[in-house]
mmCIF file as gemmi writes it, N, C-alpha and C atoms, coordinates in Angstrom:
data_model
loop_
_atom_site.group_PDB
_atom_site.id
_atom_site.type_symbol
_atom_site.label_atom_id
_atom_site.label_alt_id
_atom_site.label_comp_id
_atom_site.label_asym_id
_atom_site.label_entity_id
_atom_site.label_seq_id
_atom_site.pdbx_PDB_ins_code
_atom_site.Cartn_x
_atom_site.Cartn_y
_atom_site.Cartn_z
_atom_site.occupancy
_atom_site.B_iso_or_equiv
_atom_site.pdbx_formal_charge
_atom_site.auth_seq_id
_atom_site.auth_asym_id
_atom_site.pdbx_PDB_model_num
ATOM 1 N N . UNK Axp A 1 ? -9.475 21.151 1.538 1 0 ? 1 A 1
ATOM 2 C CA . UNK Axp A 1 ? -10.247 19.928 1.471 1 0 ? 1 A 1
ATOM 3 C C . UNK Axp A 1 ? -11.415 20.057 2.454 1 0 ? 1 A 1
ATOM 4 N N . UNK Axp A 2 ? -12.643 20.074 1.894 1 0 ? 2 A 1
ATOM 5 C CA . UNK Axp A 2 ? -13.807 19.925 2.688 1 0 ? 2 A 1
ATOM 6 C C . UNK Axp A 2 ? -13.724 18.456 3.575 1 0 ? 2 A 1
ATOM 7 N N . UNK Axp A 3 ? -14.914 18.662 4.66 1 0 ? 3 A 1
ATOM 8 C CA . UNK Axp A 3 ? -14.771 17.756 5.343 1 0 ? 3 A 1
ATOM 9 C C . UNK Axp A 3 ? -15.3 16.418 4.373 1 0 ? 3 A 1
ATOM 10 N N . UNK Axp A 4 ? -16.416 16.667 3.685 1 0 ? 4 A 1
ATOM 11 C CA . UNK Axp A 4 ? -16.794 15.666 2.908 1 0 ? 4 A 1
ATOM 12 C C . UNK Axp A 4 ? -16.019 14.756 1.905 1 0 ? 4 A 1
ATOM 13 N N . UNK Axp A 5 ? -15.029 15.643 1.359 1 0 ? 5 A 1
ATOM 14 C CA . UNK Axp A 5 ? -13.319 14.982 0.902 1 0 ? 5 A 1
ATOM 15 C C . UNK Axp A 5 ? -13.253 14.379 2.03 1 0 ? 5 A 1
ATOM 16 N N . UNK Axp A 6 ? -12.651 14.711 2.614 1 0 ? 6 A 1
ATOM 17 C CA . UNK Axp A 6 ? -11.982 13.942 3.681 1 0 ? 6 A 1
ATOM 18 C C . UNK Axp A 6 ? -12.566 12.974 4.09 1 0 ? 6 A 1
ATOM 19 N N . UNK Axp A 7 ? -13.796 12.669 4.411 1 0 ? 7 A 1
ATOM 20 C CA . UNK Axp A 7 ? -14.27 11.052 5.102 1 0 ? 7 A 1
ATOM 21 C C . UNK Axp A 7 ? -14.886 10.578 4.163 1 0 ? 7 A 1
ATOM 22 N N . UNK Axp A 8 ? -14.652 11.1 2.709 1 0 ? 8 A 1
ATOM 23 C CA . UNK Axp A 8 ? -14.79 10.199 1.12 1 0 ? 8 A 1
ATOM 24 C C . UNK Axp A 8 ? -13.789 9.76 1.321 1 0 ? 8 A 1
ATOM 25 N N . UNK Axp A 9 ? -12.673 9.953 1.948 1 0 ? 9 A 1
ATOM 26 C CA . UNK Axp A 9 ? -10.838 9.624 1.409 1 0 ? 9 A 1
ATOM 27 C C . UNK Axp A 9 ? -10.697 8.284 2.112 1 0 ? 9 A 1
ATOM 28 N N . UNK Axp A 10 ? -11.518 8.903 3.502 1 0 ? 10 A 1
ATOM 29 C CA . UNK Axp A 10 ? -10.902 7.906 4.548 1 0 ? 10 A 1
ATOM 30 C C . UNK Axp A 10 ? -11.83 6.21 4.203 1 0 ? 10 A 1
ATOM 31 N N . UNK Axp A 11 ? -12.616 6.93 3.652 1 0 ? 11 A 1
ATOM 32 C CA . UNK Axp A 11 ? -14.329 5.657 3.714 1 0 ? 11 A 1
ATOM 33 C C . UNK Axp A 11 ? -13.15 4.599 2.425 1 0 ? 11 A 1
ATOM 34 N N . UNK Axp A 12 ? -12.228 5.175 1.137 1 0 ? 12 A 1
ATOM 35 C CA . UNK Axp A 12 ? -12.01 4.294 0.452 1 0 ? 12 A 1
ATOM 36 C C . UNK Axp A 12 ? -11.078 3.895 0.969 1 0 ? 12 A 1
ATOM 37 N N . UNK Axp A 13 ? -10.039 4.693 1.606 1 0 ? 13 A 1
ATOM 38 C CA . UNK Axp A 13 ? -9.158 3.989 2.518 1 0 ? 13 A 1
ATOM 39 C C . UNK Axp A 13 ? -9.021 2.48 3.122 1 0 ? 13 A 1
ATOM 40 N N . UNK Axp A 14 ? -10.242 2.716 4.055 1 0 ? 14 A 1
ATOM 41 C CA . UNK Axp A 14 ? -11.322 1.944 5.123 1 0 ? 14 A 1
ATOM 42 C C . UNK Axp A 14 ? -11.212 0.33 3.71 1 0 ? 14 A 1
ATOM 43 N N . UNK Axp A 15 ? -11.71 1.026 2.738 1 0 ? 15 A 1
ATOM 44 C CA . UNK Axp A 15 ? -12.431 0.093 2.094 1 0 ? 15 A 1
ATOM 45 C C . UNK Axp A 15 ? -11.654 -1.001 1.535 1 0 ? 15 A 1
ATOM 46 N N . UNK Axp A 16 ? -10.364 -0.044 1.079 1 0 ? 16 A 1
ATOM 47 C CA . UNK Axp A 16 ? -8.885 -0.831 0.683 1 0 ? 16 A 1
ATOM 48 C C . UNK Axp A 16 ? -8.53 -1.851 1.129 1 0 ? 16 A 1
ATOM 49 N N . UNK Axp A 17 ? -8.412 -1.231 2.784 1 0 ? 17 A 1
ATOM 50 C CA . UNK Axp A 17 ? -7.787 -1.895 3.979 1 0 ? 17 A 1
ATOM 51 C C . UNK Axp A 17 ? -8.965 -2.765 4.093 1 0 ? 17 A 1
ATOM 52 N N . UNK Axp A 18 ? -9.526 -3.125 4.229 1 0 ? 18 A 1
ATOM 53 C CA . UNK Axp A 18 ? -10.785 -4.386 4.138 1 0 ? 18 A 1
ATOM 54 C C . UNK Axp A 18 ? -10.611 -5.268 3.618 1 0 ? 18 A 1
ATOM 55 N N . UNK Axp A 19 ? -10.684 -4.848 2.081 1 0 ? 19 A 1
ATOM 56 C CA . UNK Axp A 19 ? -10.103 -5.669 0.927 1 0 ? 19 A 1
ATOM 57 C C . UNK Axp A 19 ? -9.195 -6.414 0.974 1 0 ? 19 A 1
ATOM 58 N N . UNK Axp A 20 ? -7.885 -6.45 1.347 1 0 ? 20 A 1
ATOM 59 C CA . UNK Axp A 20 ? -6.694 -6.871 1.269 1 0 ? 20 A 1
ATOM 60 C C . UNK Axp A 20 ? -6.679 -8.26 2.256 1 0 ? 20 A 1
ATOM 61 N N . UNK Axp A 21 ? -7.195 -8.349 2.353 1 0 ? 21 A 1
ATOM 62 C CA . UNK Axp A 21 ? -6.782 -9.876 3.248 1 0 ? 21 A 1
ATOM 63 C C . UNK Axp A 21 ? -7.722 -10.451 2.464 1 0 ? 21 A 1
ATOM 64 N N . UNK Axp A 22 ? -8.775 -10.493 1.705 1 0 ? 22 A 1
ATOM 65 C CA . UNK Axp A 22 ? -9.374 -10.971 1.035 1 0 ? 22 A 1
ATOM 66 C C . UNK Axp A 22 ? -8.663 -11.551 -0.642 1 0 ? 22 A 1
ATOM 67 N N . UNK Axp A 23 ? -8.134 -10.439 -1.025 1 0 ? 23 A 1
ATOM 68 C CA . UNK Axp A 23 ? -7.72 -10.476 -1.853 1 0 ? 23 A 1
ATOM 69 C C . UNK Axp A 23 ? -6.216 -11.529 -1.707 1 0 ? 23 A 1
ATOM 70 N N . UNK Axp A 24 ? -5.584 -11.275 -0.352 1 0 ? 24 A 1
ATOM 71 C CA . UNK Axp A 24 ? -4.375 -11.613 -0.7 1 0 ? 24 A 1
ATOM 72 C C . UNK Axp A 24 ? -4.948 -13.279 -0.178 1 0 ? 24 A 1
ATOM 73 N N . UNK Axp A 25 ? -5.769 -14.283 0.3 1 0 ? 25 A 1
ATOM 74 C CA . UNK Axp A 25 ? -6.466 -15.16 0.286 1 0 ? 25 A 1
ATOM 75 C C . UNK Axp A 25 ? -6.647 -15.912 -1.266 1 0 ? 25 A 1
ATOM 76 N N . UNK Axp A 26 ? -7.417 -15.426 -2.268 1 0 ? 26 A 1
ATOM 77 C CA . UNK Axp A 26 ? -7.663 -15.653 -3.094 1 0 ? 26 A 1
ATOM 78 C C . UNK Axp A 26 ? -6.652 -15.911 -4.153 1 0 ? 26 A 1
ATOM 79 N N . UNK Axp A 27 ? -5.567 -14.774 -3.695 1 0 ? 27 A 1
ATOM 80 C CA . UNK Axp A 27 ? -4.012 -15.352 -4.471 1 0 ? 27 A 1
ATOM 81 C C . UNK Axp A 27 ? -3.274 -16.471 -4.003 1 0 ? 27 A 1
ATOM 82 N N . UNK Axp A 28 ? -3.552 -16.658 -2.594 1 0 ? 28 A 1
ATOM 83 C CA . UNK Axp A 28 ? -2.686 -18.131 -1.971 1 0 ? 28 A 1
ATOM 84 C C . UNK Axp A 28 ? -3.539 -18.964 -2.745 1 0 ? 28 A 1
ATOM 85 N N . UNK Axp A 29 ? -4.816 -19.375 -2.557 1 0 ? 29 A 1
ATOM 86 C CA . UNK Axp A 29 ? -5.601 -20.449 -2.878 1 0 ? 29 A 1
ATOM 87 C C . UNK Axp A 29 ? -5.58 -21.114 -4.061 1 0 ? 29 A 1
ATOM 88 N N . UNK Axp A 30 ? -6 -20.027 -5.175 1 0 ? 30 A 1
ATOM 89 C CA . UNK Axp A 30 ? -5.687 -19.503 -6.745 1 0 ? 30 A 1
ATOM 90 C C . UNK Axp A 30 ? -4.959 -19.708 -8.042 1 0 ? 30 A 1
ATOM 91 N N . UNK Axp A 31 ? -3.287 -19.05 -7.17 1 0 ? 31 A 1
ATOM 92 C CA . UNK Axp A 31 ? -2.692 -18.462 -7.761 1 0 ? 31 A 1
ATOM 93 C C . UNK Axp A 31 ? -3.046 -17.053 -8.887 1 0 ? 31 A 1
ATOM 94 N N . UNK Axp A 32 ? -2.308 -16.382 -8.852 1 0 ? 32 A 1
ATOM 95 C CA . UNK Axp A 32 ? -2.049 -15.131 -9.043 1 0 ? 32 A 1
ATOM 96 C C . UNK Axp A 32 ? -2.933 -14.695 -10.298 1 0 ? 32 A 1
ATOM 97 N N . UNK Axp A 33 ? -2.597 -15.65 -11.171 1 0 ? 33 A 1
ATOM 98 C CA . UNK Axp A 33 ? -3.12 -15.936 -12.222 1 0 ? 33 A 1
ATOM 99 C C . UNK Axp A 33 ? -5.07 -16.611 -12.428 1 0 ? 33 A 1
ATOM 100 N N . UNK Axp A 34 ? -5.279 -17.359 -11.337 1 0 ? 34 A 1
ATOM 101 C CA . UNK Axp A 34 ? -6.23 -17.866 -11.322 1 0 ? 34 A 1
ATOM 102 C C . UNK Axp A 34 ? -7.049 -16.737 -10.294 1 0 ? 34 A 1
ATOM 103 N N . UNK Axp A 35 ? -6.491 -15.786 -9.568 1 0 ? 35 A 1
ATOM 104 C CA . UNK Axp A 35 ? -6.908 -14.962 -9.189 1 0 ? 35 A 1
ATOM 105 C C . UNK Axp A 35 ? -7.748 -13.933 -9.981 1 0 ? 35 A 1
ATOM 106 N N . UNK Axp A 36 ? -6.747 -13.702 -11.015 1 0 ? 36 A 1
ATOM 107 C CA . UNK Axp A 36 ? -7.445 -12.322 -12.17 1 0 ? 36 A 1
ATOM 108 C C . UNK Axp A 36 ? -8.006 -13.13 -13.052 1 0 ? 36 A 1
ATOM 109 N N . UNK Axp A 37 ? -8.291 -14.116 -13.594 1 0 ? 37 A 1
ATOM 110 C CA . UNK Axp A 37 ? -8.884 -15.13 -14.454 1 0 ? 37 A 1
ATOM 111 C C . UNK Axp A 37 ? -10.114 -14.78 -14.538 1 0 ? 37 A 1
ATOM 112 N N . UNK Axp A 38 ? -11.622 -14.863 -15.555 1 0 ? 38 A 1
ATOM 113 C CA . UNK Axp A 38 ? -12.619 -14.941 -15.378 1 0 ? 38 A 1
ATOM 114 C C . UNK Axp A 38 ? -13.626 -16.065 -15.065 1 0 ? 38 A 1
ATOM 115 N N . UNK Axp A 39 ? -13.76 -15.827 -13.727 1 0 ? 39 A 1
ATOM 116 C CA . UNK Axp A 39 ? -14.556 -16.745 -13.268 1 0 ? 39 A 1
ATOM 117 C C . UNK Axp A 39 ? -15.168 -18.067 -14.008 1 0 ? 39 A 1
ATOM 118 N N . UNK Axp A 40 ? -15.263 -19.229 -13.513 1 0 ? 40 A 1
ATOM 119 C CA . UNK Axp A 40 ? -16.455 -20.043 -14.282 1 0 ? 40 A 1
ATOM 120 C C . UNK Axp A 40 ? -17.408 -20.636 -13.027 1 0 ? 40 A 1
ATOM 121 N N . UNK Axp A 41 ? -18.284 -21.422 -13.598 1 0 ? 41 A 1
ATOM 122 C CA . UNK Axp A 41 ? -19.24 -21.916 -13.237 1 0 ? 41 A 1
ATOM 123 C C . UNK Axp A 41 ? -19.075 -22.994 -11.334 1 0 ? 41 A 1
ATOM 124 N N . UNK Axp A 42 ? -17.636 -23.759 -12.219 1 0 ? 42 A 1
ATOM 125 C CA . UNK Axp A 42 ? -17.474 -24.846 -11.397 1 0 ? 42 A 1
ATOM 126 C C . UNK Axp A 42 ? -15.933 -24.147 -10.586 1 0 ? 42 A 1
ATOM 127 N N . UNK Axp A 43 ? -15.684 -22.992 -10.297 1 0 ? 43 A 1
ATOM 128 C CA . UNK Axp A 43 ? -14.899 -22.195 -8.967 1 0 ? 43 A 1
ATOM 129 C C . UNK Axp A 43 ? -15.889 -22.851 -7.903 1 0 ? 43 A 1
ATOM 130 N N . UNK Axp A 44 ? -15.178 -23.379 -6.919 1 0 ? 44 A 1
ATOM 131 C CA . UNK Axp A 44 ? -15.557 -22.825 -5.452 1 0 ? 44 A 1
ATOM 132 C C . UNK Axp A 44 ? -15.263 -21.566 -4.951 1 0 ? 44 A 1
């Protein structure tokens, strides 16, 4: 694994771990369902 693999790996890693409190937010608020739903107009 080149180094450039490697801090590609870590950068989505990074990016995952970011994500997740966001995501798991949007499922309390939501629900799970209203989470994966497609958006409308009148979401806050």
């Amino acid at each position: 694994m080149s180094s450039l693999e490697f801090y590609t790996s870590l950068s989505a890693i990074w990016i995952a771990i970011a994500w997740f409190p966001y995501i798991l937010d949007r499922i309390m608020v939501h629900g799970l369902t209203g989470t994966m739903a497609n958006p409308t107009p009148s979401l806050a």
